[in-house]
C-alpha positions, -999 to 999 in steps of 0.1 A, spaced: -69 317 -71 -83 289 -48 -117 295 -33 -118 302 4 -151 285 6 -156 259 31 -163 233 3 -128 243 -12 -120 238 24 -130 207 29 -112 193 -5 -79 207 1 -82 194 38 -91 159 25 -64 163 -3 -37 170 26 -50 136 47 -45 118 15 -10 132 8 0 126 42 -12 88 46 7 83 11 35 98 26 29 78 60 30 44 40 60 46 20 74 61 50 70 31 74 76 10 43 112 21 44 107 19 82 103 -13 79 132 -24 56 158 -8 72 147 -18 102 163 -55 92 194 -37 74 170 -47 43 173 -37 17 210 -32 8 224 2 25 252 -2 -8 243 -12 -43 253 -32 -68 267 -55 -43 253 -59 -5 273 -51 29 302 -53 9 297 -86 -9 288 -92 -46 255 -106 -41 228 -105 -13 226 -133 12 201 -151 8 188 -155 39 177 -132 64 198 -148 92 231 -138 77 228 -101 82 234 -107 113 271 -121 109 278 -89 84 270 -60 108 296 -47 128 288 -33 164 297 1 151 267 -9 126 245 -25 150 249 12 169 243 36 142 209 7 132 195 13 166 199 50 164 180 53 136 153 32 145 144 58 169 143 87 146 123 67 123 97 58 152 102 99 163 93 104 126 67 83 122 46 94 154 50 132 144 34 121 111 5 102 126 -1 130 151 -5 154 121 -28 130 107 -50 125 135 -56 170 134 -61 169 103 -91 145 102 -105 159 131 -101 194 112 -120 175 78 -146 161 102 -155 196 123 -160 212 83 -180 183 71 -207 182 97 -203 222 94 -210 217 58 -236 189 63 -267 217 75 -268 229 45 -264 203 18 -277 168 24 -251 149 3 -220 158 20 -197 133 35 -192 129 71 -197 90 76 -162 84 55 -142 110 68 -154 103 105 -148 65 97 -114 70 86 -110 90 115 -115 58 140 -99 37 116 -66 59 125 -73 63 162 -77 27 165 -48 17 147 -27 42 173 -44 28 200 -38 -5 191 0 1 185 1 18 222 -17 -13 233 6 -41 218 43 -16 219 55 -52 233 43 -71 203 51 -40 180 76 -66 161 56 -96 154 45 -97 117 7 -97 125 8 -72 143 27 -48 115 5 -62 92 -23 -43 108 -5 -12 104 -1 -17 63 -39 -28 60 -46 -1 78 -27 25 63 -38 14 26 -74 13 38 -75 46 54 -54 59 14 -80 44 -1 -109 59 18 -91 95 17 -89 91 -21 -122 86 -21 -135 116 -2 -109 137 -24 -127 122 -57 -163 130 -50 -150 167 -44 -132 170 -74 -140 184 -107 -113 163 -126 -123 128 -129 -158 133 -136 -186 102 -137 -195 86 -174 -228 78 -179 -245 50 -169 -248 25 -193 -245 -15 -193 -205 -10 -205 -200 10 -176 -215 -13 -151 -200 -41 -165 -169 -22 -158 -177 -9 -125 -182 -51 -116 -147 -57 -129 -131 -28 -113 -142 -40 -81 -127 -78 -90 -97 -59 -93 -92 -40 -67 -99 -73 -45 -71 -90 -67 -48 -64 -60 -58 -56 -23 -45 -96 -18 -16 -87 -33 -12 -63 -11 -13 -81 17 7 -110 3 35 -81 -1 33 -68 32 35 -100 48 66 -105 27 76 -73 41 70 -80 78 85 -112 73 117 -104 58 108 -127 27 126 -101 -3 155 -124 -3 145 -158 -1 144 -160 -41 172 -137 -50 172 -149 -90 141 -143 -115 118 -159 -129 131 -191 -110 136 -193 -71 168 -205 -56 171 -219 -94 143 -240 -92 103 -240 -105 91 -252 -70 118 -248 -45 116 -263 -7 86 -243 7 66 -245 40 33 -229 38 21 -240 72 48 -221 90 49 -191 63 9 -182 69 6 -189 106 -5 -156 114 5 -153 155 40 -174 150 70 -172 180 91 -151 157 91 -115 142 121 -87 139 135 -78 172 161 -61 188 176 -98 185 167 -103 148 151 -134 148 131 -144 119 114 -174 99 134 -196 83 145 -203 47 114 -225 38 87 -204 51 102 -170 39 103 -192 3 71 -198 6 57 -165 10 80 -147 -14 67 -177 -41 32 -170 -27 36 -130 -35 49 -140 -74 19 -164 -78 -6 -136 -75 12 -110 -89 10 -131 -120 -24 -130 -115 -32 -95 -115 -8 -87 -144 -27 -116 -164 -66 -97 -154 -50 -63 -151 -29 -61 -182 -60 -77 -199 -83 -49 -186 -62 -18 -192 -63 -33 -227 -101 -40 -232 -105 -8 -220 -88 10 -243 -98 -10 -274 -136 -9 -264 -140 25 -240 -139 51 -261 -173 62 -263 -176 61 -226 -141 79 -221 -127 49 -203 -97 46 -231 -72 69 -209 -81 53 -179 -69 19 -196 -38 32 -203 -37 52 -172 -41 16 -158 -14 -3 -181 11 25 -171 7 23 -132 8 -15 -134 35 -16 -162 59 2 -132 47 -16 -109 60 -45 -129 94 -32 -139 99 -22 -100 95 -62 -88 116 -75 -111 144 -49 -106 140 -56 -69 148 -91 -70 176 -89 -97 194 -61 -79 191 -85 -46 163 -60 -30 179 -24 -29 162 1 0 149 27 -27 135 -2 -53 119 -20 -27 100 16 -11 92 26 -43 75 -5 -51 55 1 -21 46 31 -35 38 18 -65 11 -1 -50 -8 25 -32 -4 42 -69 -22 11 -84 -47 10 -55 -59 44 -62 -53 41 -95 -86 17 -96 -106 34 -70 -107 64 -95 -118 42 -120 -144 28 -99 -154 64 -86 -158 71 -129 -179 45 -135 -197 45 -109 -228 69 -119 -237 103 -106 -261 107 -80 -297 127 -89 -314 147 -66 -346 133 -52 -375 153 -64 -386 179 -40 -419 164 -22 -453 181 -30 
């Protein structure tokens, strides 16, 4: 039976946030592609073609008005949706906040700084989506909204591992800090990735290469780099559906594969150091823990872009890499080494 302690409290409360914000990003995630009529509603073919267009233009020409209708009706549920979700957030925070400071009197370590910090993180996020509804479109500003939303995951995960009994600390020793140093290379490796793949989100840039491992069956197709990472550009999904063109979308979508490479080169190589040389500081299950997560992670983008960007490959590889971001916070939070009490004072 689960303790009714306010400790126990305040884990299953920060448990909860975490669940929810998961649930909040893949969420807006599919928000976000159906928004555009991306991915494809049908599957294997796309709006009643063979093969996906292969620029984000054309959708416009293959929806109907009866289409165009039904779109627009379900944007607002998804925003309805999305806003009840937040709001239960918000409580929720408040509610882990009130018990930590409750909590704090009586034992010095407790968090409050990162549960109250994630709370402003979310309230400024809200805030700033109330402030800029008329820019709610552009891609910088949904780009704050998936920074956001993966910072305040990985900060919730947090708080839920230094209450937990599971994943417990290893020792400290020079492997481990070694480690700890490379787990934090990686989670800045993937946290660009990250952003690389929102802005291909926000952007609309899924179909710009629709074949694998070449793009528009070339090495180095026609790309514009200036225009594809100009953060505040004239364009962004609207009622009207205008986006970037061919040659920036290319470029980002070639930028996202570059450093995906990337972190299935270090990553792949790190799950597998770890489990050859970690097993006297029980880091050999977090290796394969590691090659797992990333190993879907894999299978999921290449299926995306072979199956021309379906709705339910493309979410769940936005799932897959909040998995892989928490994913290496735990091992961060393992190696990382227990705290000791100061000794009492004289």
């Amino acid at each position: 039976m689960l303790s009714n302690s306010k400790p126990s409290k305040f884990f299953r409360m920060a448990l909860w946030a975490a669940t929810l914000v998961f649930v909040l990003v893949v969420f807006n995630a599919y928000a976000r592609l159906s928004e555009a009529g991306f991915g494809c509603t049908d599957w294997p073919g796309c709006y009643g073609m063979l093969f996906a267009p292969i620029t984000a233009q054309e959708f416009d020409t293959l929806r109907s008005a009866e289409e165009q209708m039904q779109l627009d009706k379900m944007r607002a549920g998804q925003e309805t949706t999305q806003r009840f979700i937040s709001a239960t957030l918000s409580l929720v925070l408040i509610r882990l906040c009130r018990l930590g400071w409750n909590l704090k009197k009586n034992k010095r370590s407790q968090q409050v700084l990162i549960p109250l910090a994630t709370l402003l993180v979310t309230f400024g996020l809200s805030a700033a989506g109330f402030m800029t509804f008329e820019f709610r479109y552009k891609p910088v500003a949904q780009m704050m909204q998936i920074i956001g939303g993966m910072t305040i995951l990985a900060l919730l995960w947090w708080i839920v591992l230094r209450e937990q009994r599971l994943f417990q600390s290893a020792a400290a020793t020079p492997f481990t800090r070694r480690v700890r140093l490379r787990v934090m290379f990686a989670i800045t490796l993937v946290s660009l990735e990250i952003m690389l793949g929102g802005w291909s989100m926000v952007n609309y840039a899924g179909l710009a290469c629709p074949d694998f491992p070449t793009c528009q069956e070339a090495w180095w197709p026609t790309m514009d780099f200036v225009d594809a990472f100009t953060l505040w550009n004239n364009v962004g999904l609207s009622y009207e559906g205008r986006l970037l063109n061919l040659p920036a979308t290319t470029a980002i979508h070639v930028g996202h594969r570059v450093v995906a490479l990337m972190v299935m080169a270090y990553l792949g190589w790190f799950s597998i150091y770890l489990m050859r040389t970690g097993a006297q500081d029980m880091l050999g299950l977090y290796g394969l823990l590691l090659l797992a997560v990333l190993s879907l992670q894999i299978i999921l983008g290449v299926v995306e872009v072979l199956a021309h960007l379906p709705l339910v490959i493309a979410v769940a590889h936005t799932a897959g890499a909040a998995l892989l971001l928490m994913t290496l916070v735990t091992m961060y939070h393992v190696c990382k080494a227990p705290r000791t009490p100061k000794p009492a004072s004289p």
